[in-house]
C-alpha positions as CSV (number, residue, x, y, z in Angstrom):
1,X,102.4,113.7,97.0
2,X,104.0,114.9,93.5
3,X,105.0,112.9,91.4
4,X,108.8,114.1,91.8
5,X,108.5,112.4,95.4
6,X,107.9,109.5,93.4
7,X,111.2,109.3,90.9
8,X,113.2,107.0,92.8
9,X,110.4,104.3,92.7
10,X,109.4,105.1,89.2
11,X,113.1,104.8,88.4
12,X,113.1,101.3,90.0
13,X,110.0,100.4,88.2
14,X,111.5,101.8,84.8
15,X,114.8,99.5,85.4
16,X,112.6,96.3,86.6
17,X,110.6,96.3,83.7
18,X,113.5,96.9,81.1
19,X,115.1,93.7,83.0
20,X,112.1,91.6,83.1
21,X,111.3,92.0,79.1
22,X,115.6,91.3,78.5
23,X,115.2,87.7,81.1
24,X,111.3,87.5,79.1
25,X,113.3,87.3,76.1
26,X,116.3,85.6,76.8
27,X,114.2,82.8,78.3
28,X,112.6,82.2,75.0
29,X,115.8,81.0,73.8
30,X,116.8,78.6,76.7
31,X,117.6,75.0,75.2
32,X,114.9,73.8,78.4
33,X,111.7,76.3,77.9
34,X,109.4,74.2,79.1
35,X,111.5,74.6,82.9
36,X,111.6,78.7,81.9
37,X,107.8,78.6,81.6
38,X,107.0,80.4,85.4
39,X,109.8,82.8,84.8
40,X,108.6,83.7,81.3
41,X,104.9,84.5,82.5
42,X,106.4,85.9,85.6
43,X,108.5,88.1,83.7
44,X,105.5,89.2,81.8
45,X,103.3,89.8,85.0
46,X,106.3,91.8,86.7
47,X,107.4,94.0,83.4
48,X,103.6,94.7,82.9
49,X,102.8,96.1,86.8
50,X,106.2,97.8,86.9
51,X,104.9,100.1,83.7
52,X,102.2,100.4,85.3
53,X,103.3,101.4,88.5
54,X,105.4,104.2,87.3
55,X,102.9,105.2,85.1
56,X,100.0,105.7,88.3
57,X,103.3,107.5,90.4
58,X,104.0,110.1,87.3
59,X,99.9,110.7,87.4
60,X,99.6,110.9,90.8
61,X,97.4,108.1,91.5
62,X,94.9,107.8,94.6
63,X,96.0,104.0,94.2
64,X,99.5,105.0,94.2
65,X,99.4,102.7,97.5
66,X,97.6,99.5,96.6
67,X,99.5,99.7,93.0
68,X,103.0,99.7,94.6
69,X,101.8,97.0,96.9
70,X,100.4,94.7,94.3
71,X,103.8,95.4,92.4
72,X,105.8,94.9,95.1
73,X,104.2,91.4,95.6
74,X,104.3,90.8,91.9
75,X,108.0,91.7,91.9
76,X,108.9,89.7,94.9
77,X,107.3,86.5,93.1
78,X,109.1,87.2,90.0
79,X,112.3,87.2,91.6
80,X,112.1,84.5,94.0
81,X,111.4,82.7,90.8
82,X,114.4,84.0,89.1
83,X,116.6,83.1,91.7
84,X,115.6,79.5,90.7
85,X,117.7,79.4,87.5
86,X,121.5,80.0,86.6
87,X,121.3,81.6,83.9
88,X,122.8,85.8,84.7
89,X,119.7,87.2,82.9
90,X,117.8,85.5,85.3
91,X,120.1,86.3,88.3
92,X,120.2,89.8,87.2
93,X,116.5,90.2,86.7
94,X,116.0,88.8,90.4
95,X,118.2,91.3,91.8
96,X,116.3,94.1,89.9
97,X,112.7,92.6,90.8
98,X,113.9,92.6,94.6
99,X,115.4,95.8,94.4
100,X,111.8,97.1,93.0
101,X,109.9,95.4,95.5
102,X,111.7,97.0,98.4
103,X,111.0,100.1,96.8
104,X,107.9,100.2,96.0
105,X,106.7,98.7,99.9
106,X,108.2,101.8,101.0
107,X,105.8,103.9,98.8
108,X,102.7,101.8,99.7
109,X,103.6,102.1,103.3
């Protein structure tokens, strides 16, 4: 598969990971950061295998599957965790992580 086939995850990816470092970020200035903790590591995890992802999709990756599942999973944690918190850059990065994960499980299926 080349890795035009690929954009719309990639894209996905791209958008997750720009979201997670913003909600990374933000959290660091929450008044409560020892309750952000998860979300900021999680955030980390997630914006680090979306970059990743879209990286092995643009190269065409014989782990394209296994990456997109593993990010998937990754992104699915992140935003369940998200959802947690009140705060919109946490609301919006769980609608981004989700949005990711559903993409990327169609790529590793």
């Amino acid at each position: 598969m080349s890795h035009e086939k690929y954009q719309q995850c990639i894209d996905e990816c791209l958008k997750c990971m720009v979201t997670c470092n913003h909600c990374y970020d933000a959290c660091l200035n929450e008044s409560n950061i020892d309750m952000m903790k998860n979300c900021i590591r999680l955030d980390r995890e997630c914006a680090d295998i979306c970059a990743y992802a879209a990286k092995a999709m643009s190269q065409n990756s014989t782990f394209v599957k296994e990456i997109c599942k593993l990010c998937a999973d990754i992104c699915e944690a992140c935003g369940q965790e998200c959802q947690k918190h009140s705060s919109d850059h946490c609301k919006k990065c769980a609608e981004a992580c989700f949005k990711c994960a559903e993409s990327c499980r169609r790529m590793a299926a």
